[in-house]
C-alpha atoms as one frame of an Amber mdcrd trajectory, in Angstrom:
protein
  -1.595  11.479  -6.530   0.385  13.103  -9.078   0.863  11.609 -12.592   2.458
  12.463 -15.748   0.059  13.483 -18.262   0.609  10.818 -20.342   2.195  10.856
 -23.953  -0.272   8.584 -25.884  -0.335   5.648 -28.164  -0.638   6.048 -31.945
  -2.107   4.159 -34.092  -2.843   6.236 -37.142  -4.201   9.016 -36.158  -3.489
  10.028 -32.520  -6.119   8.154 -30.406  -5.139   9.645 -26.847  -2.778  12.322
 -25.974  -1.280  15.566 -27.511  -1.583  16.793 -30.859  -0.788  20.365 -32.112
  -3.305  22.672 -32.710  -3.338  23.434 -36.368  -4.347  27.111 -36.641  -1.490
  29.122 -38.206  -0.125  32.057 -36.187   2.282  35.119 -36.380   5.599  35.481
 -35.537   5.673  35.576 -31.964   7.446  38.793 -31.752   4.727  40.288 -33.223
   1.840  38.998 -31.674   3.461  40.144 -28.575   3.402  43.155 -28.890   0.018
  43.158 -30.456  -1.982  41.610 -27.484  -0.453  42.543 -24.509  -3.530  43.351
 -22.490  -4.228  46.551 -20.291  -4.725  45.895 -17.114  -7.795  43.736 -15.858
  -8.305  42.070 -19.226  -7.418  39.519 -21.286  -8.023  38.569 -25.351  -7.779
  35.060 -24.749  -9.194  34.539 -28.491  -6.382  36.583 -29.774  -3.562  34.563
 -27.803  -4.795  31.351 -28.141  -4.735  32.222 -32.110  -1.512  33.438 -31.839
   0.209  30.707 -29.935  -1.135  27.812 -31.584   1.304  28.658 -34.838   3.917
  27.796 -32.588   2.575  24.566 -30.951   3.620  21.321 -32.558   2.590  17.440
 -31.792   6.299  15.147 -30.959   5.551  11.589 -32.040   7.704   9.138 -30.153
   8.281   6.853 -33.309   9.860   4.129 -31.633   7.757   3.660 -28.748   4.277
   4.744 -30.368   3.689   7.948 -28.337   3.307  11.167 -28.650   3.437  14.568
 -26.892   3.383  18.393 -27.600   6.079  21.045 -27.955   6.977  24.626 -28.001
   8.678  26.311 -30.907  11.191  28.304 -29.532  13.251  29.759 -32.292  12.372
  30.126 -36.237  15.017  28.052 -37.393  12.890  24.982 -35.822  14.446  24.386
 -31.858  11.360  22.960 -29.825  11.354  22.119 -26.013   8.882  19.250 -24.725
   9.237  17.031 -22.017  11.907  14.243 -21.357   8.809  11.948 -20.597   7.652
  12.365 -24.214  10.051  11.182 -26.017  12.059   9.208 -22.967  13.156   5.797
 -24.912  12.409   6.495 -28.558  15.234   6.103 -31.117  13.491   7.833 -33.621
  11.396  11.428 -33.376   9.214  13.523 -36.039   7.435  16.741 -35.475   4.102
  17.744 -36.376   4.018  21.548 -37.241   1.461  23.692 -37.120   1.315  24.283
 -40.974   0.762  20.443 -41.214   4.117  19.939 -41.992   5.603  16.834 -40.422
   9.587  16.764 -39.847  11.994  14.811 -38.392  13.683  15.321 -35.331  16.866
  15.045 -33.684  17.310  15.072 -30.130  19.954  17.889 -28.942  19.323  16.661
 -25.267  17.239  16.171 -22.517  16.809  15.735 -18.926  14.456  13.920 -16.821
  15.431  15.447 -13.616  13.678  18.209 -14.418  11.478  16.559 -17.455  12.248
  18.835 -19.910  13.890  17.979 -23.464  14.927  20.161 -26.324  14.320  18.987
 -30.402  15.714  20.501 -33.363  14.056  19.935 -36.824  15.094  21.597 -40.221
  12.855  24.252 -40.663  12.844  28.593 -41.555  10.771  31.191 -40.477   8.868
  29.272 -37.656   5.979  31.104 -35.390   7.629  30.851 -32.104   6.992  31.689
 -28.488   9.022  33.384 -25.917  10.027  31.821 -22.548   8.575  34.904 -20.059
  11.381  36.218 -17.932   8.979  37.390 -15.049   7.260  34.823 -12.088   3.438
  35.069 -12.990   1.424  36.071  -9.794  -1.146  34.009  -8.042  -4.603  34.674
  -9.901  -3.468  35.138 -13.111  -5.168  33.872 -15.944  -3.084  31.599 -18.167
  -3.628  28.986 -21.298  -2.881  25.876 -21.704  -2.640  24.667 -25.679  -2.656
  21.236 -27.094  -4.506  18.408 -27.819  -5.820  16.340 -24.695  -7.137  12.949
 -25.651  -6.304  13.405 -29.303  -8.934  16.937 -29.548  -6.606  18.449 -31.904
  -6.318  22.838 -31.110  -7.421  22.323 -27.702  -7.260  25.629 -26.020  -7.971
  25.633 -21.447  -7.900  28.670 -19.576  -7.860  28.796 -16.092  -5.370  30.912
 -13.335  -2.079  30.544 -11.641  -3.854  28.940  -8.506  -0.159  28.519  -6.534
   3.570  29.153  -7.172   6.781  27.144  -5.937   5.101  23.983  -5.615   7.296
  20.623  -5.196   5.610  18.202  -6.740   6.925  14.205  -7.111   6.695  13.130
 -10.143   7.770   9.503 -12.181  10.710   8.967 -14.403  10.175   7.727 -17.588
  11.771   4.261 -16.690  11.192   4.022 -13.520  12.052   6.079 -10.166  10.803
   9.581  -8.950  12.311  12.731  -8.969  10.981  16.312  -7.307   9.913  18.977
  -9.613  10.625  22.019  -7.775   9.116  25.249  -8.099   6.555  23.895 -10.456
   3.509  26.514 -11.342  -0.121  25.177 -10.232  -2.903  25.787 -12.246  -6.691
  25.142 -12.556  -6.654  25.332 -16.404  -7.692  21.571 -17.459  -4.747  19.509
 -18.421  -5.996  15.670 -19.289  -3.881  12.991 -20.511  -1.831  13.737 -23.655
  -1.031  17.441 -22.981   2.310  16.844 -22.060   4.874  19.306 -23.065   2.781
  22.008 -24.176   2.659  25.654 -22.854   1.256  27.435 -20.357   1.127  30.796
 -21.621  -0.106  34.746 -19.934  -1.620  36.972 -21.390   1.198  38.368 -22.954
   1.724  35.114 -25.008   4.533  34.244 -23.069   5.567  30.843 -21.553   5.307
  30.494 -17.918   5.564  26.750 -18.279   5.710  23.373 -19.860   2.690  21.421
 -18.675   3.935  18.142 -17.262   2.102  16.485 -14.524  -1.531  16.163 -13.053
  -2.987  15.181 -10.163  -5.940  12.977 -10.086  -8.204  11.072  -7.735  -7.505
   7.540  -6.923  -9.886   4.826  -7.726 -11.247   2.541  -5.486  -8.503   0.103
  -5.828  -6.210   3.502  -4.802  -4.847   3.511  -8.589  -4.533   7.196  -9.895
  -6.815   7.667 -12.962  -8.658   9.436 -15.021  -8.518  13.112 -16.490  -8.229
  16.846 -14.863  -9.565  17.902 -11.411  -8.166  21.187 -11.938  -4.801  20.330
 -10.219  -2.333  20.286 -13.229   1.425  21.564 -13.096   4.199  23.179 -15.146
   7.746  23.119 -15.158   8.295  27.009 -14.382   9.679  29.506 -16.892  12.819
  29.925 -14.987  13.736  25.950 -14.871  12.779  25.759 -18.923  14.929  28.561
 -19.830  18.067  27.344 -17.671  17.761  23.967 -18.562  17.112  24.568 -22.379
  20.095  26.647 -22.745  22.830  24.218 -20.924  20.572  21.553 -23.225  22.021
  23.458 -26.452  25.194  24.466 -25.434  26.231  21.010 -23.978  23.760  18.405
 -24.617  22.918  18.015 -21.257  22.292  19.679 -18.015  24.292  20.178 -14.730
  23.023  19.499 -11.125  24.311  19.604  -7.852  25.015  16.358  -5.765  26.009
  15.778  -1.987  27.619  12.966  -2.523  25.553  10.672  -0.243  22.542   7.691
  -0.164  19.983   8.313   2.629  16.238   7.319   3.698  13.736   8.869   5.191
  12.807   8.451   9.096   9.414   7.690   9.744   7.930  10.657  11.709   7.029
   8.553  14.839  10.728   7.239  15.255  11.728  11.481  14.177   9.488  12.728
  17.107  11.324  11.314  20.019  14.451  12.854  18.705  12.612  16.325  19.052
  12.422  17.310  15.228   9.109  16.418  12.871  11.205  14.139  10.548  14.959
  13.491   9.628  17.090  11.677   7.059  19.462   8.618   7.273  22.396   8.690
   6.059  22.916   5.361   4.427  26.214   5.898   2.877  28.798   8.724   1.578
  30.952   8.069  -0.978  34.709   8.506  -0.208  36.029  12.130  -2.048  32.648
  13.390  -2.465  31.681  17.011  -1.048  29.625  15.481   1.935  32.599  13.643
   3.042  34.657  16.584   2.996  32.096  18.428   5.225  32.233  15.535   7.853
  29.277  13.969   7.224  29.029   9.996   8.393  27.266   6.931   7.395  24.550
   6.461   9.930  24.085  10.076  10.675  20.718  11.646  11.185  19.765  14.593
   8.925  17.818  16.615  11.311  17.821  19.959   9.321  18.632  21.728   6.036
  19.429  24.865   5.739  16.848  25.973   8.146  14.201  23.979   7.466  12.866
  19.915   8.348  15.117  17.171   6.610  12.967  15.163   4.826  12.465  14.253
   0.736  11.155  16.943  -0.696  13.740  19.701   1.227  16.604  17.911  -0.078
  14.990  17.856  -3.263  14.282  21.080  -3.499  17.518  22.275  -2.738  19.202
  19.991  -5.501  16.652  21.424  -7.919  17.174  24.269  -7.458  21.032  25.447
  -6.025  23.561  25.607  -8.518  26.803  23.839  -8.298  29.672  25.252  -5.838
  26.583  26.456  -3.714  26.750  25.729  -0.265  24.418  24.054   2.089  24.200
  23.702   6.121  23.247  20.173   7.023  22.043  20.100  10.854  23.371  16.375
  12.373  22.598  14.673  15.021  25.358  11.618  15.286  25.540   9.704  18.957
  23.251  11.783  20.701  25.035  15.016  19.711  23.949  18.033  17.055  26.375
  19.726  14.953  26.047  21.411  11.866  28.469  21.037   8.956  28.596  23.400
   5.373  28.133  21.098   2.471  29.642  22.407  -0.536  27.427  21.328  -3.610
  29.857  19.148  -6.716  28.499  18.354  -9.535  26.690  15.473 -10.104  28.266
  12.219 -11.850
């Protein structure tokens, strides 16, 4: 099952959760270009001591949790995860000096759990969001502070890309992370929002999520089993930037309600699992394809209808993209083009 890793309570000192590691660091510009490894290797002492300048703790003032962050620029802009500070009227940062700032929210968005921060600040030890898909095998680090273990530094690979993971909403609900980065590096409780960096230094993610073993009762618990995923590179960056132009980010929408078929009543209809259309709202783009209440999704773009498909492709198409919905309505396929609005 997957879970959050959890922002934690504070009480003091942070008890449980994610706390910045304090050792000071270079510009990340620099230590770039000072450690990026030949091939085979990897000075995982010199990039954990590099990254952690730019690794800060988010407290969650209001609610009594806290998180991690990434600085991304030296003038003090910092991306974490929505469910770290999801709720919480007032923020403060943690920096890496020891420094502790507050922090205004320039936006966030829990489709895709990431959240940008801005604090007053000068000449900050950042890191750069990697512009390149790390390969499978890859070593990687994950900083922060899991279970309050402040400078925590995990290495482990890239054990799978382009992984759709569901994940909670802060509040309630679900949505699908798509694309997320797998890893084997141990994320516990309370690492939320920190990096996942190469060997180069750069992000390839935001840790977010873990997946642990149910107990007995079938309630997820407990810490790492080397399953842990992070928003990828790609989704940060995009996401980020529409966070600081416009305070919020854009995502596509069909325009429709549906549920999933069970896969014994999908069967019969010769397809391993389909969608039910529930509703579609009058004006929206799946009513202007055609598409009915009470149709079955049988096939997207390809591939099975079922939750994590459709999720995917709203994670990760882009508004005015298209997409073929296969329907089967009375007995009788058809397949209509879907052209993607943007979502209310």
């Amino acid at each position: 099952m997957a879970t959050n890793a959890p922002r934690s309570p504070v009480a003091g000192l942070v008890a449980i959760g994610l706390a910045a590691g304090l050792v000071a660091g270079g510009a990340a510009g620099f230590f770039v270009a000072r450690v990026t490894p030949v091939a085979g290797s990897c000075n995982t002492a010199a990039v954990a001591a590099d990254a952690a300048g730019a690794v800060v703790t988010v407290f969650a003032e209001s609610t009594g949790g806290s998180g991690s962050g990434a600085v991304l620029t030296p003038t003090g802009r910092i991306v974490t995860n929505d469910h770290v500070i999801a709720g919480s009227a007032r923020l403060s940062v943690l920096l890496a000096t020891g420094e502790r700032k507050p922090a205004t929210l320039v936006g966030t968005d829990p489709k895709t759990d990431v959240a940008v921060l801005q604090v007053e600040a000068s000449d900050l030890a950042t890191l750069a969001i990697g512009d390149t898909i790390p390969r499978v095998g890859e070593q990687v680090l994950a900083l922060g502070a899991p279970l309050g273990l402040s400078g925590t530094v995990t290495t482990g690979i890239v054990s799978a890309l382009h992984r759709d993971v569901l994940a909670p909403v802060a509040g309630g609900g679900t949505t699908v992370l798509a694309g997320t980065v797998q890893t084997d590096a141990s994320i516990n409780p309370g690492n939320s929002g920190g990096p996942l960096v190469d060997c180069a230094g750069r992000v390839v993610g935001i840790n977010t999520v873990i997946s642990t073993v149910p107990d007995a009762s079938g309630v997820a618990g407990g810490g790492s089993v080397g399953l842990g995923f992070a928003v990828p590179a790609s989704t940060v960056r995009r996401v980020t930037d529409q966070l600081v132009a416009d305070g919020r980010a854009t995502h596509p929408w069909l325009g429709l309600s549906y549920a999933p078929v069970p896969p014994a009543a999908a069967r019969p209809l010769g397809v391993p699992s389909a969608l039910f259309v529930q509703s579609v709202l009058a004006g929206g783009p799946s009513a202007a394809a055609g598409v009915r209440a009470g149709d079955l999704v049988v096939g997207i773009n390809g591939s099975a209808a079922d939750s994590f498909t459709i999720g995917r492709l709203l994670a990760t198409a882009a508004v005015g993209d298209r997409a073929e919905l296969d329907l089967l309505r009375e007995g009788s396929r058809s397949t209509v083009t879907v052209t993607l609005a943007e979502a209310p």
